[in-house]
C-alpha positions in Angstrom: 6.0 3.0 24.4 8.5 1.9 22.0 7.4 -0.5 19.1 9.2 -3.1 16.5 7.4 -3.4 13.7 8.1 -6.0 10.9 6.8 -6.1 7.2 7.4 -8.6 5.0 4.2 -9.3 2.7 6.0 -9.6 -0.2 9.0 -8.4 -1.8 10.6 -5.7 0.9 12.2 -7.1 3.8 11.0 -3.9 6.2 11.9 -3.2 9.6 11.1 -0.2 12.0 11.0 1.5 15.6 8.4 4.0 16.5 8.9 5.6 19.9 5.3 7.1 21.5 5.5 9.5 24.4 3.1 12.6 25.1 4.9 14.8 23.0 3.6 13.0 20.5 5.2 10.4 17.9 8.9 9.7 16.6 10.0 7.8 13.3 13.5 6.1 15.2 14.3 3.8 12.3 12.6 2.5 9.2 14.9 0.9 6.9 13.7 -1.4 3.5 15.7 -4.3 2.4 14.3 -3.8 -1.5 14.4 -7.4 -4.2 13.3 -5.1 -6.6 16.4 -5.8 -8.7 15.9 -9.5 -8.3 12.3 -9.8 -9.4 12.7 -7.4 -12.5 14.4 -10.3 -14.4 11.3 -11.9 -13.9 8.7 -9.2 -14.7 7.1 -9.6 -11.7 7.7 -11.2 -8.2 8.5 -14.9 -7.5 7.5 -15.9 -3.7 9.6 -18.3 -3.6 12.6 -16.3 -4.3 11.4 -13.6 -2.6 11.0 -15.7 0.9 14.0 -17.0 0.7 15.9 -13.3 0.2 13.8 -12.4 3.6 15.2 -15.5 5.7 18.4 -14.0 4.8 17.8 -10.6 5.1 15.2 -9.8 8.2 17.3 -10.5 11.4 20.6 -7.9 9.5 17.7 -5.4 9.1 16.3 -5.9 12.7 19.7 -5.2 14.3 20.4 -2.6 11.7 17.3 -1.1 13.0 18.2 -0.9 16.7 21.6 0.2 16.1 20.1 2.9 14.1 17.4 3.8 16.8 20.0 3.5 19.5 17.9 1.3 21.2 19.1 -2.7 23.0 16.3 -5.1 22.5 15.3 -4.9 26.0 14.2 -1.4 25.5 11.4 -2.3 23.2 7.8 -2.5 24.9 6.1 -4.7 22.2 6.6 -6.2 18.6 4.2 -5.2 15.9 3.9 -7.9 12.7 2.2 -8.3 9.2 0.1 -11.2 9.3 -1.7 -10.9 6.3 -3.0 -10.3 3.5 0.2 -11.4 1.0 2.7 -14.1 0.1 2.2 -16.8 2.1 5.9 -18.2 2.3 7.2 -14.2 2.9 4.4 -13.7 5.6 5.7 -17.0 7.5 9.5 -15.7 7.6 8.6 -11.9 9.2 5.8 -14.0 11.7 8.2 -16.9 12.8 11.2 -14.2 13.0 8.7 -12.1 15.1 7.3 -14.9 17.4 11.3 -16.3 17.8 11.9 -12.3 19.4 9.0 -12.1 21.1 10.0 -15.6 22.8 13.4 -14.7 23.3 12.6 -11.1 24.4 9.8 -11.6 26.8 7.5 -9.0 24.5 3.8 -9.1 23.4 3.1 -9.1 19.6 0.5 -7.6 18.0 -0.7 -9.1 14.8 -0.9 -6.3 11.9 -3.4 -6.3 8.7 -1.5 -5.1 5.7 -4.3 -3.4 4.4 -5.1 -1.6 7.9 -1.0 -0.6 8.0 -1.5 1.1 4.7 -4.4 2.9 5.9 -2.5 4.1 8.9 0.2 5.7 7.1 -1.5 8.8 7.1 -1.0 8.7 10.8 3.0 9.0 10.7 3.0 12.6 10.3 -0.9 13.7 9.3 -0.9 17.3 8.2 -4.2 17.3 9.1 -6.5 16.6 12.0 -8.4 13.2 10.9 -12.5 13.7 11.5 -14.1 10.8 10.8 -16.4 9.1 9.7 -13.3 9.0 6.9 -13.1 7.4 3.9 -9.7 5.4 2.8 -8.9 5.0 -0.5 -6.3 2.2 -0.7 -4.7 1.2 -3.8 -1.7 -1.4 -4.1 -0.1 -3.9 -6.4 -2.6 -6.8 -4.7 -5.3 -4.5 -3.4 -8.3 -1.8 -4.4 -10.6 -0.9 -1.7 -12.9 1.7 -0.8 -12.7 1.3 3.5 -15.3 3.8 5.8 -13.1 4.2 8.8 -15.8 5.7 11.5 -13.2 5.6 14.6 -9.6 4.1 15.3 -10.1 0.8 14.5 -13.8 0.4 13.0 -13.8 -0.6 9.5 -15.9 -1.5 6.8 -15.1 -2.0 3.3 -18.0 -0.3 0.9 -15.9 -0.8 -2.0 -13.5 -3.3 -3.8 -11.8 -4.7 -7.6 -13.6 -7.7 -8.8 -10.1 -8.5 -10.6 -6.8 -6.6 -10.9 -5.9 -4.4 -8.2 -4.5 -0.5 -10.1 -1.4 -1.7 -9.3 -1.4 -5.0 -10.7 -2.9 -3.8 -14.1 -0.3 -1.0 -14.1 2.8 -4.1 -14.1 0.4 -5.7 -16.8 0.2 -2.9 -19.2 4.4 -1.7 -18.4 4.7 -6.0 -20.0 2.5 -5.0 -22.9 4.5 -2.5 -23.7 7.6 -3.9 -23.2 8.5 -0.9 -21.0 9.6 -3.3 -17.7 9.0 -3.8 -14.2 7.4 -2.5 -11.5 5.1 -1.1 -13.8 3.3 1.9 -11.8 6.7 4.5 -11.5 7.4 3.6 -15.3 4.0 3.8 -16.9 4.1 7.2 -14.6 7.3 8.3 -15.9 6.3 7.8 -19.4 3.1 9.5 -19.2 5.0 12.9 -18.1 6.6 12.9 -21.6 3.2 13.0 -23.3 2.6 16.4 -24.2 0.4 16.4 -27.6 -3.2 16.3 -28.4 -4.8 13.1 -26.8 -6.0 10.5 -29.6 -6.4 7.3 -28.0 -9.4 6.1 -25.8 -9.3 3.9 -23.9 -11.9 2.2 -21.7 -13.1 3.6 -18.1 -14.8 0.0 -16.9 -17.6 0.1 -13.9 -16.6 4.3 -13.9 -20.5 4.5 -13.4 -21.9 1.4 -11.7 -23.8 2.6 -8.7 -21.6 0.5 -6.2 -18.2 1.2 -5.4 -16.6 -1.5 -7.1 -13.7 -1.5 -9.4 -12.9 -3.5 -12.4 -9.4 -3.0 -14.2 -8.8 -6.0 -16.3 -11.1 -4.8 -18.9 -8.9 -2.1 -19.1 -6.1 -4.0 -19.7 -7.8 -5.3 -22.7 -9.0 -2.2 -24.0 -5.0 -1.5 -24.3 -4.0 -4.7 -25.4 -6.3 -4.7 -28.4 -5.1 -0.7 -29.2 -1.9 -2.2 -29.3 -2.5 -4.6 -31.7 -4.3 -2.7 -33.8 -1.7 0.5 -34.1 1.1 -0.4 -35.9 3.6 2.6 -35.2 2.3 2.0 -31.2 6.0 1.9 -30.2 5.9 5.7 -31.1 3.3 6.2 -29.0 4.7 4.9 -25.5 4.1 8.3 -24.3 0.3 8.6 -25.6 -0.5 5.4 -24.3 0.9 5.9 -20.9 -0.5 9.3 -20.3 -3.9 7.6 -21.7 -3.7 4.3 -19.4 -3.0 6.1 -16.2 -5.6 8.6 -17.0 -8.2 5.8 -17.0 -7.0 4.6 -13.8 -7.1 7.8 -11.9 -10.8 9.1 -13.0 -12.3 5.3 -12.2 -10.4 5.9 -8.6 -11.7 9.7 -8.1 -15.2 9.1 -9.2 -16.0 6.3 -7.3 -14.0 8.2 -4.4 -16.1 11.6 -4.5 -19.2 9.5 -5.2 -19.3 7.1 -1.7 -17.5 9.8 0.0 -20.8 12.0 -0.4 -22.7 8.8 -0.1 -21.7 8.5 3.5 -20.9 11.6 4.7 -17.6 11.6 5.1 -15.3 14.5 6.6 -12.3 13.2 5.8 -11.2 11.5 2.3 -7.7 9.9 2.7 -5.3 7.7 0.4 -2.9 4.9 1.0 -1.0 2.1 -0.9 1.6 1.6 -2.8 0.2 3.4 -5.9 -0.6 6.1 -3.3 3.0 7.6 -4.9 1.7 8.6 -8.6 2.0 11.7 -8.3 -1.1 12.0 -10.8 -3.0 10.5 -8.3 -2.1 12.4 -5.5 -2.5 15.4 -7.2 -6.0 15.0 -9.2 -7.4 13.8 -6.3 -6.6 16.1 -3.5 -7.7 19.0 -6.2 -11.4 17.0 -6.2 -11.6 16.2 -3.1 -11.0 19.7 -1.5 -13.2 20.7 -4.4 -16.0 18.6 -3.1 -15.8 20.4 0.0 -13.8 17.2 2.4 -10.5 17.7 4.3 -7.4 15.6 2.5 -5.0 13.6 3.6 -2.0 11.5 2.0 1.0 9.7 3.5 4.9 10.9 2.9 5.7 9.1 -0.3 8.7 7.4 1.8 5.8 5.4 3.9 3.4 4.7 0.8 4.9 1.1 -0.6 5.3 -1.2 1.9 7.1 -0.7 4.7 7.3 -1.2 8.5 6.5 2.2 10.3 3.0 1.7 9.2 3.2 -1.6 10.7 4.6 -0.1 14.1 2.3 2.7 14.3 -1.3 0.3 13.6 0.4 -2.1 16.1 0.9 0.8 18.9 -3.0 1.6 18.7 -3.6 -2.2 19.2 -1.2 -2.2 21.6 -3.2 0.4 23.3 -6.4 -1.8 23.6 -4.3 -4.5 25.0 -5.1 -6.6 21.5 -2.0 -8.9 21.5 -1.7 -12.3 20.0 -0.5 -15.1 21.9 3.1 -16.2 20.3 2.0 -19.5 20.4 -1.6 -18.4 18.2 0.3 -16.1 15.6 -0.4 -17.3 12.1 -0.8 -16.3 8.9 -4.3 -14.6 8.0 -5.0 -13.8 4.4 -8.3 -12.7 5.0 -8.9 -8.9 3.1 -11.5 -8.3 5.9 -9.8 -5.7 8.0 
């Protein structure tokens, strides 16, 4: 089976072919069409601006991905699509580009959940086998959820933020400190230069509520009033870096370990955008192979968004025969996955 998959949530304009045999499964394309530059003049993306970049950009990237892949379009066996959750105006463009293919193509689509593709990332190239029940630990720019994944398929999220996603306070804190945009690989790069004695504290909010919860815009305001209060601050990028990601990333690994034991989990695995800090990655495969679980985290190239994930979630749908009429494809915001 060979599968299309289109990704266009919010700012990347992501195409990619995944070709599934029994040897197993092969990456054939999987190119990203970046507005990066064109948001950082904002501090953040516009969806209005970033729709209209992926009208122009997603039917060069499809062909780009073909060529690439080798492949004519009637060598594709289905079309796999992000339908939701994200911008509204870039979800239309990658759905109404996919449904136009399909159409034209004679192919079934398969409507994706962004969350669900990030959570399948770890299925690209797992270096592991995945036992479940599992537990997915999925942190974005939009999202924060704790998912128990007990079979392809069958989730339930046990755990979510009650305000800012990680990623979304890590753009807010890069603005505080004037330091720019995206705010997760800066704040990150910043931190490594910190290399003195820790002075600053900052908060750890719901870091010991019994649920599974997350809460980051009180930490936000724990470093906003720092700020304010320390003069010389702009000395102290590096301190206050190292500090706010810190805070982050023992929130995320406490609550991690905690329902992981909670439900018996075998498998404790991480996805999302913010999946890439390599703080992250590292502190909390170190715990959780401590704690006894098996680990696994996707190639950084397939942790921000991007279409293989897309492909790969729509070729296990596609296995189950769960395709969406053209006709019925719309967008679906819901976070329930």
């Amino acid at each position: 089976m060979k599968v299309l998959g289109i990704e266009t949530s919010c700012d990347e304009t992501a195409v990619a072919i995944l070709e599934i045999d029994t040897s197993g499964l092969r990456v054939l394309s999987n190119l990203i069409n970046s507005q990066v530059k064109i948001h950082s003049r904002y501090g953040g993306v516009v969806p209005e601006v970033a729709a209209r970049e992926h009208i122009l950009n997603i039917l060069p990237v499809v062909n780009e991905a073909l060529e690439k892949a080798g492949l004519k379009k009637g060598k594709i066996d289905a079309i796999a699509v992000t339908a939701g959750p994200g911008l509204i105006t870039s979800l239309i463009t990658g759905i109404e580009s996919a449904k136009t293919l399909a159409y034209a193509w004679n192919l079934p689509i398969v409507a994706v959940n962004h969350i669900e593709g990030h959570i399948y990332s770890n299925f690209i190239a797992p270096t592991e086998k995945i036992e479940f029940p599992a537990l997915v630990l999925t942190v974005s720019g939009g999202h924060t959820l704790l998912v128990l994944m007990e079979g392809l398929g069958k989730f339930k999220t046990v755990g979510q933020t009650r305000d800012d996603a990680a990623g979304e306070a890590f753009d807010k804190a890069a603005k505080l400190m004037n330091l720019g945009y995206p705010g997760g690989p800066l704040i990150s790069a910043w931190a490594e230069k910190f290399s003195g004695d820790k002075k600053i504290e900052l908060s750890r909010p719901m870091i010991n509520h019994p649920d599974f919860d997350f809460s980051f815009s009180g930490l936000k305001t724990s470093l906003l009033y720092s700020l304010k209060k320390d003069k010389n601050w702009k000395k102290r990028v590096p301190e206050y870096a190292h500090e706010f990601q810190q805070a982050i990333i023992d929130v995320l690994i406490k609550k991690t370990i905690r329902a992981g034991k909670k439900y018996k989990t075998k498998t404790i695995m991480l996805a999302g955008g913010v999946a890439a800090n390599k703080e992250l990655r590292r502190q909390l495969e170190e715990k959780v192979l401590e704690e006894g679980f098996s680990f696994l985290k996707p190639d950084l190239k397939y942790t921000t968004d991007n279409a293989t994930m897309v492909a790969v979630n729509g070729y296990f749908k596609a296995k189950k025969k769960e395709f969406t009429p053209w006709k019925n494809l719309k967008v679906n915001c819901n976070l329930e996955i």
